[in-house]
DRENVEX-882276 format. One record per residue (C-alpha): residue number from 1; residue in three letters; x, y, z. Coordinates in nm, 3 decimals, padded with zeros to 5 digits. Layout:
<rs>
{nr NUM	rest ALA	xx X	yy Y	zz Z}
...
</rs>
This chain:
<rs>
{nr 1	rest UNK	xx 02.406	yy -00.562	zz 06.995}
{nr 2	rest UNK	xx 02.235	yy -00.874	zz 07.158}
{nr 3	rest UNK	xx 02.117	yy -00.676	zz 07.426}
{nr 4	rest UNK	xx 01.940	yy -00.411	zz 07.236}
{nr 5	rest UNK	xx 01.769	yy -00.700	zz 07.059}
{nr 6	rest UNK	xx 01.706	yy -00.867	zz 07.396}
{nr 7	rest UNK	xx 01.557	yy -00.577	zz 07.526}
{nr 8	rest UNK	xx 01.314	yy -00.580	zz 07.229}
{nr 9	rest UNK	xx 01.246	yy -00.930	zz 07.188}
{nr 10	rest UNK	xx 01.026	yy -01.158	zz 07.449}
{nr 11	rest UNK	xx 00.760	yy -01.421	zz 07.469}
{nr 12	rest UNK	xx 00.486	yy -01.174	zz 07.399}
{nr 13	rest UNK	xx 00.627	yy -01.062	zz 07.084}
{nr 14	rest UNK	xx 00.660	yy -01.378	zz 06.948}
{nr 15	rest UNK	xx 00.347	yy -01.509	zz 07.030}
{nr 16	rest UNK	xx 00.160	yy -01.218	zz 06.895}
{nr 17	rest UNK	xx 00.331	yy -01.276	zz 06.582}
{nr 18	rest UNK	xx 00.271	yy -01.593	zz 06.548}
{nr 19	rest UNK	xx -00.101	yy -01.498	zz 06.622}
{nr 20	rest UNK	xx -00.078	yy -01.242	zz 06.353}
{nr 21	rest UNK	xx 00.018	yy -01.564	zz 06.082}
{nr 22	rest UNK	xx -00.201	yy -01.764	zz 06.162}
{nr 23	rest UNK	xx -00.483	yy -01.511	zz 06.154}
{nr 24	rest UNK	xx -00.325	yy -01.452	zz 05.782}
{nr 25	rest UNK	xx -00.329	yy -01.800	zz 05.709}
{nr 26	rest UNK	xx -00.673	yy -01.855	zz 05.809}
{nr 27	rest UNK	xx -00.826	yy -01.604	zz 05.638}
{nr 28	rest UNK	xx -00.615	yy -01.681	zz 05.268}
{nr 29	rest UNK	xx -00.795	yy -02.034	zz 05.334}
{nr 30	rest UNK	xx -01.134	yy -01.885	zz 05.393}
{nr 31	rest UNK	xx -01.117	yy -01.701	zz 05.073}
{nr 32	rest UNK	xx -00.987	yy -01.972	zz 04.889}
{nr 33	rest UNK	xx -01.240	yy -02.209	zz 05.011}
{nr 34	rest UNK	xx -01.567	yy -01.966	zz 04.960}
{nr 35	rest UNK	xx -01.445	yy -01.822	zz 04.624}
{nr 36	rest UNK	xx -01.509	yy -02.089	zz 04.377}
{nr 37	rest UNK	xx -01.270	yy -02.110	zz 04.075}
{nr 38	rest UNK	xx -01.399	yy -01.970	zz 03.751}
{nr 39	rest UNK	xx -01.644	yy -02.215	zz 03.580}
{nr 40	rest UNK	xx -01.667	yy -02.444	zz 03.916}
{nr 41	rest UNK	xx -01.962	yy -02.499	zz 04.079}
{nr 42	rest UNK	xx -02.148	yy -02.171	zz 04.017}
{nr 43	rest UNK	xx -02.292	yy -02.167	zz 03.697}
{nr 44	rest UNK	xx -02.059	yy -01.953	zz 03.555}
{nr 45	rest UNK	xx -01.876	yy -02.034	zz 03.303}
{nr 46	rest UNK	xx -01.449	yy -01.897	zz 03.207}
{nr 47	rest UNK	xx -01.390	yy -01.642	zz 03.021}
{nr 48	rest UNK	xx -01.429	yy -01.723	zz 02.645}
{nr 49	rest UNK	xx -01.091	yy -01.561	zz 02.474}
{nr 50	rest UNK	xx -01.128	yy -01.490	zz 02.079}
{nr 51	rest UNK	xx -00.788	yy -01.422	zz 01.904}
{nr 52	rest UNK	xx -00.902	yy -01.113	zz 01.617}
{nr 53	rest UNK	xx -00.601	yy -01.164	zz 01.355}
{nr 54	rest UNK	xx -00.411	yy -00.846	zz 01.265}
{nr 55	rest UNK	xx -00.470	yy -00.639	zz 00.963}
{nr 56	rest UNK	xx -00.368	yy -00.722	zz 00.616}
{nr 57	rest UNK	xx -00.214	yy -00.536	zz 00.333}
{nr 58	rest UNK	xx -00.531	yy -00.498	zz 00.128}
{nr 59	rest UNK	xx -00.471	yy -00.544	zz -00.200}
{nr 60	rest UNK	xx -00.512	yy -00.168	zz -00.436}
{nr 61	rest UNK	xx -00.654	yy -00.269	zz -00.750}
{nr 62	rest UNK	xx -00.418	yy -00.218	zz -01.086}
{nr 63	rest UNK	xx -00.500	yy -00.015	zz -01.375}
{nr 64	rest UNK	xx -00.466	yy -00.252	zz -01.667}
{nr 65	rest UNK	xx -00.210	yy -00.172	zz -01.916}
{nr 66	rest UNK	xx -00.285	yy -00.151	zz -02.243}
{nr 67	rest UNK	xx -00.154	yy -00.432	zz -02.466}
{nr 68	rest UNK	xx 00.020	yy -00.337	zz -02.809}
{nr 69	rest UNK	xx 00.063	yy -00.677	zz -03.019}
{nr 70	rest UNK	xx 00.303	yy -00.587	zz -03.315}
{nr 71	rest UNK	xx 00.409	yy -00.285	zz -03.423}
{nr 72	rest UNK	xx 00.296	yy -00.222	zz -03.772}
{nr 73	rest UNK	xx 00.386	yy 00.078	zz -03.920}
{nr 74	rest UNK	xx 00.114	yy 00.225	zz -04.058}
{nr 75	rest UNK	xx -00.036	yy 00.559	zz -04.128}
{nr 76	rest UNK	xx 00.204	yy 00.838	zz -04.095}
{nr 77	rest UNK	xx -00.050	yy 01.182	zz -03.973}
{nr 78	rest UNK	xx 00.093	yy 01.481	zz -03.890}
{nr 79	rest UNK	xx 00.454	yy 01.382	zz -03.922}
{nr 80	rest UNK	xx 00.392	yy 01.075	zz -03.675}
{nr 81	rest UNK	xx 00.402	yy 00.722	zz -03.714}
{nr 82	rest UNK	xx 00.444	yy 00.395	zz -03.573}
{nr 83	rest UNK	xx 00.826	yy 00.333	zz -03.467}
{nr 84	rest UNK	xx 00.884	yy 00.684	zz -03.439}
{nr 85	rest UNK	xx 01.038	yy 00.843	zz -03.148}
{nr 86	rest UNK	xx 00.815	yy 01.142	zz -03.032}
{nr 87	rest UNK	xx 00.886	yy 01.394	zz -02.736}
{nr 88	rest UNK	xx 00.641	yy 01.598	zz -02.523}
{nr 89	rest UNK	xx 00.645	yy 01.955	zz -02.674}
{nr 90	rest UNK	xx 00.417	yy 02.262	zz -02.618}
{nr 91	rest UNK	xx 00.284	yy 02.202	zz -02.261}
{nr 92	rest UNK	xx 00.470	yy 02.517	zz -02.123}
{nr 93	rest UNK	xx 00.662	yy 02.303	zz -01.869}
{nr 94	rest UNK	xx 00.357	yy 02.162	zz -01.725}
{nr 95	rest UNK	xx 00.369	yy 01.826	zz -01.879}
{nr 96	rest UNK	xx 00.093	yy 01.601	zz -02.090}
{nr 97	rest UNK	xx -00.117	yy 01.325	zz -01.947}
{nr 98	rest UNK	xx -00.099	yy 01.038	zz -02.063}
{nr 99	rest UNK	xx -00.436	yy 00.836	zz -02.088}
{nr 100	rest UNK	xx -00.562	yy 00.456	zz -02.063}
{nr 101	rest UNK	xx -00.768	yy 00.526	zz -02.385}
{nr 102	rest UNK	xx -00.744	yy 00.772	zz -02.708}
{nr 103	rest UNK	xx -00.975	yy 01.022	zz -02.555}
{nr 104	rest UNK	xx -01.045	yy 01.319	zz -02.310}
{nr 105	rest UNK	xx -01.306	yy 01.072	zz -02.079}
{nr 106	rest UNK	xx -01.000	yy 00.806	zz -02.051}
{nr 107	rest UNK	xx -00.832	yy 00.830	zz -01.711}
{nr 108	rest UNK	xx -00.497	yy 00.982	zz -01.654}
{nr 109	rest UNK	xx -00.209	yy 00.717	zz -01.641}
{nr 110	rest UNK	xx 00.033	yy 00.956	zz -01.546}
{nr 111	rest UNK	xx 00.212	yy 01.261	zz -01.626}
{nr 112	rest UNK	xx 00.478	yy 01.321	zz -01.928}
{nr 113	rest UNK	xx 00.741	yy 01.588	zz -01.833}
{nr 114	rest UNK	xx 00.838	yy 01.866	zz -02.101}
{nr 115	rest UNK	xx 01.070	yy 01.718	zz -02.366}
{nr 116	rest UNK	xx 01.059	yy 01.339	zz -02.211}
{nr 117	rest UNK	xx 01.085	yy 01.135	zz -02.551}
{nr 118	rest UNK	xx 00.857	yy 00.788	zz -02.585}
{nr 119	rest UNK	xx 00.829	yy 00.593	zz -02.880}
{nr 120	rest UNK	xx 00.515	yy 00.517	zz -03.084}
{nr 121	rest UNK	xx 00.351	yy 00.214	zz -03.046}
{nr 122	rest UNK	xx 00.002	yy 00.232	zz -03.191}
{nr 123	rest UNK	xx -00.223	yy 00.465	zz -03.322}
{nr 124	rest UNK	xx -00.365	yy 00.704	zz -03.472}
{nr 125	rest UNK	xx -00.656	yy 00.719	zz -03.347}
{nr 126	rest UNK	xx -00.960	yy 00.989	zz -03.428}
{nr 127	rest UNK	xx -01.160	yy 01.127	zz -03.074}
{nr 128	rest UNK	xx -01.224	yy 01.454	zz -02.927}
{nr 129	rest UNK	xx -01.091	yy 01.660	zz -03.235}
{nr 130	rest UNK	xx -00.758	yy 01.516	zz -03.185}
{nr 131	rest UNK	xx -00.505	yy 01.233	zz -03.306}
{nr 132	rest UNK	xx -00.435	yy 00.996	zz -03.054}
{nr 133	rest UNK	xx -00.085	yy 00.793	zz -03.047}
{nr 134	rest UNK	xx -00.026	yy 00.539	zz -02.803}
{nr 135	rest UNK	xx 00.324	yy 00.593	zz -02.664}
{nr 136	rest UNK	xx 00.607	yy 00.393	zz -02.470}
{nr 137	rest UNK	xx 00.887	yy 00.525	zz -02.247}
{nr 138	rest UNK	xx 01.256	yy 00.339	zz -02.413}
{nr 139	rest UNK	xx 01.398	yy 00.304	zz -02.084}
{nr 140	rest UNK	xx 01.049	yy 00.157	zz -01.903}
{nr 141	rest UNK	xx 00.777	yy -00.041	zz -02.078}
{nr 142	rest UNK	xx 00.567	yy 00.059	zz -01.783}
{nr 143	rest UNK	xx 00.509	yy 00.474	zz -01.837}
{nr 144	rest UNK	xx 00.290	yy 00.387	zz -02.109}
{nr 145	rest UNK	xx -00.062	yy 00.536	zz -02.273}
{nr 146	rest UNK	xx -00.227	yy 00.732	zz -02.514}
{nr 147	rest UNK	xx -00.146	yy 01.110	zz -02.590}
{nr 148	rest UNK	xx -00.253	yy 01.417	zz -02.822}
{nr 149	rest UNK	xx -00.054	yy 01.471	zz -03.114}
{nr 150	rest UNK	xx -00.099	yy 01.838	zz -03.065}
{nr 151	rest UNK	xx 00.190	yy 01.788	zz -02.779}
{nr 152	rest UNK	xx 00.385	yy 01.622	zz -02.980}
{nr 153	rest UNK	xx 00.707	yy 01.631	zz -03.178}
{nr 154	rest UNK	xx 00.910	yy 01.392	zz -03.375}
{nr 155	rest UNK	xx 01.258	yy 01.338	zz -03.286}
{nr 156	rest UNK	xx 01.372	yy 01.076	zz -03.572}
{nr 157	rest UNK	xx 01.240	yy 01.170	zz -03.887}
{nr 158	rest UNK	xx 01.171	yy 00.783	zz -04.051}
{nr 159	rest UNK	xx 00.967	yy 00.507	zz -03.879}
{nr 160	rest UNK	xx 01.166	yy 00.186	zz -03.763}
{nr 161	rest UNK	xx 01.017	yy -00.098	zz -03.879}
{nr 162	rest UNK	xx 00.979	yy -00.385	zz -03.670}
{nr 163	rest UNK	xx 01.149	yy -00.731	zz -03.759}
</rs>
């Protein structure tokens, strides 16, 4: 093994790489020497980095819910009255909006299935040709709004009155 490498090595080899460093060296320090760092000596000036902050959740606006203070039983129309419990009838299966207001123009809150049974909370109210009640889910105060009484049916026959 030493004489294969023997046979391979000598003085010229090692000086010629030793030639081939230094040439290396030399020119690294050249470059280094004529290319200034950035914002040294040439005018120019480093690279200005801006950090742009990520996006945010942005806030979707919520549709107000209308406020009820008391129930008062009041005017019974139709069969329907304040206190009652009322269920979506008529609709064919496809359901009744219920609105933010007691009218036609009022936006839709959101959709009452077939037979879903709310209680009344307010009302009536007189737009469009039709009687208005403003109804409440039992089970969530939040599935709330105003509905036709043309949809409607009663499912206890005599209002609870409120304490």
């Amino acid at each position: 093994m030493w004489t294969w490498l023997k046979s391979r090595v000598n003085i010229w080899v090692i000086l010629g790489a030793l030639a081939v460093a230094g040439a290396l060296i030399a020119l690294t320090m050249a470059l280094l020497y004529f290319y200034p760092a950035p914002g040294a000596g040439s005018g120019t000036q480093a690279a200005q980095l801006t950090v742009i902050p990520g996006p945010t959740l942005t806030p979707t606006p919520q549709t107000a819910t209308p406020q009820v203070t008391e129930e008062t039983p009041g005017a019974v129309v139709g069969g329907i009255g304040v206190g009652m419990y009322v269920q979506i009838a008529g609709t064919g299966g496809d359901g009744l909006r219920l609105r933010s207001g007691p009218s036609k123009n009022d936006d839709p809150r959101f959709l009452g299935y077939e037979s879903e049974v709310f209680r009344v909370k307010d009302g009536p109210r007189f737009s469009d040709d039709l009687t208005w009640w403003f109804l409440e889910a039992p089970y969530d105060p939040g599935r709330s709004g105003w509905a036709a009484s043309a949809y409607l049916a009663v499912v206890g026959a005599t209002p609870t009155p409120s304490p």
